[in-house]
C-alpha positions in Angstrom: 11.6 -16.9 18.9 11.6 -18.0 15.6 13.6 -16.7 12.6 15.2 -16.3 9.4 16.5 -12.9 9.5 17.7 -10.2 11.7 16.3 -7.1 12.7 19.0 -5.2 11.1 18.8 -7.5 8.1 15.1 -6.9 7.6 15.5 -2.9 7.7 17.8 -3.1 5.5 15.8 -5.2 2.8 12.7 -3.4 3.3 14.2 -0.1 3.6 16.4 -0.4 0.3 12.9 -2.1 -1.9 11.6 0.4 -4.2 8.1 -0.9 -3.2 6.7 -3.1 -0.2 2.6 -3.6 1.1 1.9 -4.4 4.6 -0.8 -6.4 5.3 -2.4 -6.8 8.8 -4.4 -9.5 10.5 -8.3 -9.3 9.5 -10.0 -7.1 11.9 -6.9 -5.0 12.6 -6.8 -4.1 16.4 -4.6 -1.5 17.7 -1.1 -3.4 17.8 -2.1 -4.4 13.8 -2.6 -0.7 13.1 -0.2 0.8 14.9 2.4 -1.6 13.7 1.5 -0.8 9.8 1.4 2.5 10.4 4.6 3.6 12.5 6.4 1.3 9.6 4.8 2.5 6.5 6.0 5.7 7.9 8.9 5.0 8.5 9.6 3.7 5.5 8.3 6.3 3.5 11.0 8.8 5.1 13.7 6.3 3.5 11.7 6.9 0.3 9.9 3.4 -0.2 6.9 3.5 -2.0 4.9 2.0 1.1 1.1 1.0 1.3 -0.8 -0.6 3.8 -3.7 -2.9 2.5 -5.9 -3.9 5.4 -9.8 -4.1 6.0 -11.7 -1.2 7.7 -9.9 0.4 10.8 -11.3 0.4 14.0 -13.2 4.2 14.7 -11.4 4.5 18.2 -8.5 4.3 16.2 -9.1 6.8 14.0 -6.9 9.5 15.7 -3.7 8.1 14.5 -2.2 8.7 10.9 -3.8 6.1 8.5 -4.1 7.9 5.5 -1.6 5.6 3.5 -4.1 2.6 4.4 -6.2 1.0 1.7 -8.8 -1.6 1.3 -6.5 -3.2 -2.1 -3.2 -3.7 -2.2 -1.4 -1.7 -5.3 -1.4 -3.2 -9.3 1.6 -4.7 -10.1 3.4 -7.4 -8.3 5.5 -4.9 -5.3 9.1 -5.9 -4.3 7.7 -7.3 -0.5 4.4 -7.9 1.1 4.9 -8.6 4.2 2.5 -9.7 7.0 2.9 -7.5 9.9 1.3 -9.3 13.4 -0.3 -11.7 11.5 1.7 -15.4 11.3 -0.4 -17.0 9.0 -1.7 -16.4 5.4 -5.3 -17.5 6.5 -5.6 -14.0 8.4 -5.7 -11.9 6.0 -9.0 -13.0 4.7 -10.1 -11.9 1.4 -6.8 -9.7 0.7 -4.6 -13.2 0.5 -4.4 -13.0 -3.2 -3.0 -9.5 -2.8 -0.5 -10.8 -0.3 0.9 -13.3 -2.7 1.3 -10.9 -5.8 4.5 -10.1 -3.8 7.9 -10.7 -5.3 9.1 -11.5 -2.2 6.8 -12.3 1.3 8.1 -11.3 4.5 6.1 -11.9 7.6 7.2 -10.0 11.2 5.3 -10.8 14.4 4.9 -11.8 17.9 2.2 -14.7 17.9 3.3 -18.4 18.1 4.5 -19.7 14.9 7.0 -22.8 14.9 7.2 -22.8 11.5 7.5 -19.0 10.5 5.9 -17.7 7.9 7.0 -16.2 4.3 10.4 -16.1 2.7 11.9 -13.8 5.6 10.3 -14.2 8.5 10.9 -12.4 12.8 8.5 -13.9 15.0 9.1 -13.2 18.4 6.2 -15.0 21.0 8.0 -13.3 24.0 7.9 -9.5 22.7 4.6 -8.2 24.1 3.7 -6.5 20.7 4.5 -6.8 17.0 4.6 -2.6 17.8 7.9 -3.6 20.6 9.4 -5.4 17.7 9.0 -2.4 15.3 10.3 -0.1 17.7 13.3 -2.1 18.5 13.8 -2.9 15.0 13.7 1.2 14.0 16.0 2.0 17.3 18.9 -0.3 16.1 18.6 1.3 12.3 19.1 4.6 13.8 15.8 5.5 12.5 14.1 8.8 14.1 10.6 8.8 15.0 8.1 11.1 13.7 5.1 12.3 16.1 2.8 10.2 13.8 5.1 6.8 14.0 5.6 7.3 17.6 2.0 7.8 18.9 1.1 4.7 16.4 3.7 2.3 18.1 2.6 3.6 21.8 -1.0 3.1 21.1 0.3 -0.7 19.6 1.9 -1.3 22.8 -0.8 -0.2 24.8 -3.4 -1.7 23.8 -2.1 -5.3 23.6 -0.8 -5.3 27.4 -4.5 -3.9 28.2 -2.9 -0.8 28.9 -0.1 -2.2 30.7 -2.3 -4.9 32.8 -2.1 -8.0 30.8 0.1 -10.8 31.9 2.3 -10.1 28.9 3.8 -6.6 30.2 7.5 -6.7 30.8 10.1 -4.5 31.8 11.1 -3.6 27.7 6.8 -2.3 27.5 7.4 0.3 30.5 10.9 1.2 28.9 10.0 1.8 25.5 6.8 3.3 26.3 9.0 5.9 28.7 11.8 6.5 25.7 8.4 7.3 23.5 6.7 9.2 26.4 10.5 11.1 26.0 9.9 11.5 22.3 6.9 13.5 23.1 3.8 10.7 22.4 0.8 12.7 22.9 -0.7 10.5 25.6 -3.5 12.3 26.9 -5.0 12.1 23.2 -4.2 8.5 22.9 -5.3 7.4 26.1 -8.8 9.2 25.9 -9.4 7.9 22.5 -8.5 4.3 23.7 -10.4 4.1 26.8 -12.4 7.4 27.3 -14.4 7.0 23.9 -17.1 4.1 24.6 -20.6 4.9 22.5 -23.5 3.6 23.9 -24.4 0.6 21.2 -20.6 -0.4 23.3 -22.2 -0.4 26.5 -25.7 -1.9 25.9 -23.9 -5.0 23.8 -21.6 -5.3 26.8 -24.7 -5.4 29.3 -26.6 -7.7 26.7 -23.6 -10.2 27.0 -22.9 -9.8 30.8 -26.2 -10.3 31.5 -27.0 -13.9 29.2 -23.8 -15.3 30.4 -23.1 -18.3 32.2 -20.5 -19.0 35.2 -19.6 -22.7 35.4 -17.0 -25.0 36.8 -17.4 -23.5 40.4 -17.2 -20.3 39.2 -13.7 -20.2 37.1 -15.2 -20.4 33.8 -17.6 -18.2 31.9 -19.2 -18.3 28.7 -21.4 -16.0 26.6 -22.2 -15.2 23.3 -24.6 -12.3 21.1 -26.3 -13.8 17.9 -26.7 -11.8 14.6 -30.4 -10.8 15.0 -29.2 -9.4 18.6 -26.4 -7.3 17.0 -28.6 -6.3 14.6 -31.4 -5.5 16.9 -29.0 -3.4 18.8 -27.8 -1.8 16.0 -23.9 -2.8 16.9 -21.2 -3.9 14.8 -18.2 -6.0 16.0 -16.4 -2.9 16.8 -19.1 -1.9 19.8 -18.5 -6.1 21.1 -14.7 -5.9 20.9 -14.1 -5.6 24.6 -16.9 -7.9 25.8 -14.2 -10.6 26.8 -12.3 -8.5 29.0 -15.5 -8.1 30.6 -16.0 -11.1 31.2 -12.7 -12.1 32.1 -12.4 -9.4 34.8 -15.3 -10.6 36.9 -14.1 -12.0 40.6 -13.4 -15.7 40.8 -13.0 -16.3 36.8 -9.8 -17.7 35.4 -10.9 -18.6 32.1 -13.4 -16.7 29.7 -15.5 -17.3 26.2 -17.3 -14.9 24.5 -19.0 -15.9 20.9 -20.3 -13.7 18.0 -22.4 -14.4 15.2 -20.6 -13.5 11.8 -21.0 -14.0 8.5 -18.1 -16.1 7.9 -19.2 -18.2 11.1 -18.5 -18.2 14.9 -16.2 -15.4 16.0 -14.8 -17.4 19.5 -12.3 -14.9 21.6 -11.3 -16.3 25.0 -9.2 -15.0 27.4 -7.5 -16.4 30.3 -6.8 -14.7 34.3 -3.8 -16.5 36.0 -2.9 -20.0 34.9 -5.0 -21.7 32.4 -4.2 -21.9 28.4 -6.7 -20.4 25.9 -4.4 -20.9 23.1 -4.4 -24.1 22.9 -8.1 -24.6 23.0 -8.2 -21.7 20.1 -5.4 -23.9 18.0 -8.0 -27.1 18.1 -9.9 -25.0 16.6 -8.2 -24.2 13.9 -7.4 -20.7 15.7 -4.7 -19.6 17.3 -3.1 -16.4 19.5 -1.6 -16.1 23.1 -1.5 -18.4 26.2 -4.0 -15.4 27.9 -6.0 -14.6 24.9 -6.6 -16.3 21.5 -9.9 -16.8 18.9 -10.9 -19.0 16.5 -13.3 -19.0 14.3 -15.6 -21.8 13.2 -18.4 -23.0 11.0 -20.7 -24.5 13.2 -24.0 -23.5 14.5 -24.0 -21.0 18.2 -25.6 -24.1 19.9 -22.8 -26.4 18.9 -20.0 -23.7 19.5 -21.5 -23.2 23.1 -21.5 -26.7 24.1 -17.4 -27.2 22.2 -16.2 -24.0 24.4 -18.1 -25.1 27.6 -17.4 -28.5 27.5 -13.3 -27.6 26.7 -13.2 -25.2 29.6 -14.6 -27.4 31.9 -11.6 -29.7 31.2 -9.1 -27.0 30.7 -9.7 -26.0 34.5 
């Protein structure tokens, strides 16, 4: 863990600013959204003038209360911006300069950060979501959920254990999701939105990639990628190849998985790990970053290159 501030502490600055913007990590997944959302919320009950800015949500996400989210972040210069799961300025993208108009610049997370991040900064690595931070944050202040807040930090939580499969599920995810099931989390909506939902430009990318990829290293490693004239062939956008990883990574005999994307702002590299191996530190040398099980980069080189950087890394890594 790494910190500046306590839980309590932080409420009470954010909850007592006439103004604060949270910004999420480019590409907001569900922890991202749901974190924003369950605390701009929250916060609006205690009367703060609360925005999010972030970039386009996710459409399987679109069951949960976003309305307050926006593409800019508010004229002016707002009492706090703060970074919410997202440990690093670079992450925002394009909405940086928005970030840094803040008076002050919080950041509250649970990816790796040794440094921190911002003037106040909660970064706890072990917590299995920025959403179980949120939640344990709003429990201590006394702070009553609404339906909306609630189904936002369940969906969080859920969605970054894999729905209570990933390696980084612990007692605290099965607890506070029961004390929100309590609360009356509508879980039959969230849980066929999450994983009920799939379009069918989400299952053809997935076959394209299944079937191009390659299994190395005696079969513990595999690799594959979709280039921009496939996507586009396909018709699919990034949110139809989000799960292609977990794909990958579920296939028998794999511990460690790659899967590449063709953007406009270069290679899109997620990776995800089965048992033992460490994606995050191939992700760091990278200039990337994330979990031990799952991490991304992203990187200006050509697909060819990219391929042979990945392969050639998890070849060593296992």
């Amino acid at each position: 863990m790494v910190k500046n501030i306590e839980l309590n502490e932080l409420w009470k600055e954010l909850s007592t600013a006439k103004s604060v913007v949270l910004f999420p990590h480019v590409n907001p997944d569900g922890d991202a959204t749901g974190s924003c959302a369950a605390l701009c919320l929250a916060l609006r009950e205690q009367g703060v003038d609360c925005t999010v800015c972030a970039g386009k949500i996710p459409d399987y996400l679109g069951f949960l209360n976003t309305e307050f989210f926006t593409d800019e972040a508010k004229a002016g210069n707002p009492d706090i911006c703060m970074a919410v799961d997202c440990s690093a300025d670079h992450r925002m993208d394009s909405r940086v300069g928005y970030f840094h108009k803040g008076l002050r610049k919080y950041c509250i997370d649970h990816h790796e950060n040794e440094n921190g991040f911002g003037e106040r900064y909660y970064i706890d690595s072990d917590a299995a979501a920025t959403c179980s931070i949120i939640y344990e944050m709003l429990k201590q202040a006394g702070v009553s959920l609404s339906k909306d807040a609630a189904n936002a930090i369940y969906t969080g939580l859920s969605t970054d254990t894999g729905n209570f499969k990933h390696s980084n599920t612990d007692p605290e995810s099965h607890r506070i999701a029961a004390e929100l099931l309590e609360q009356g989390v509508d879980h039959t909506e969230i849980m066929t939105s999450l994983y009920q939902n799939r379009s069918m430009k989400k299952v053809l990318s997935e076959s394209r990639a299944i079937d191009k990829a390659m299994i190395f290293a005696g079969g513990k490693c595999i690799v594959s990628y979709l280039t921009s004239e496939e996507m586009a062939e396909m018709d699919a956008t990034h949110e139809d190849t989000d799960e292609i990883i977990d794909k990958l990574r579920d296939i028998a005999g794999v511990e460690m998985a790659a899967y590449l994307e063709e953007r406009e702002e270069g290679i899109k590299i997620s990776m995800r790990a089965k048992t033992y191996s460490n994606v995050a530190d191939i992700c760091r040398s990278l200039g990337g970053g994330g979990h031990i099980k799952a991490a991304g980069a992203t990187v200006k080189m050509s697909m060819e290159e990219t391929f042979t950087a990945i392969k050639h890394a998890m070849e060593e890594a296992v």
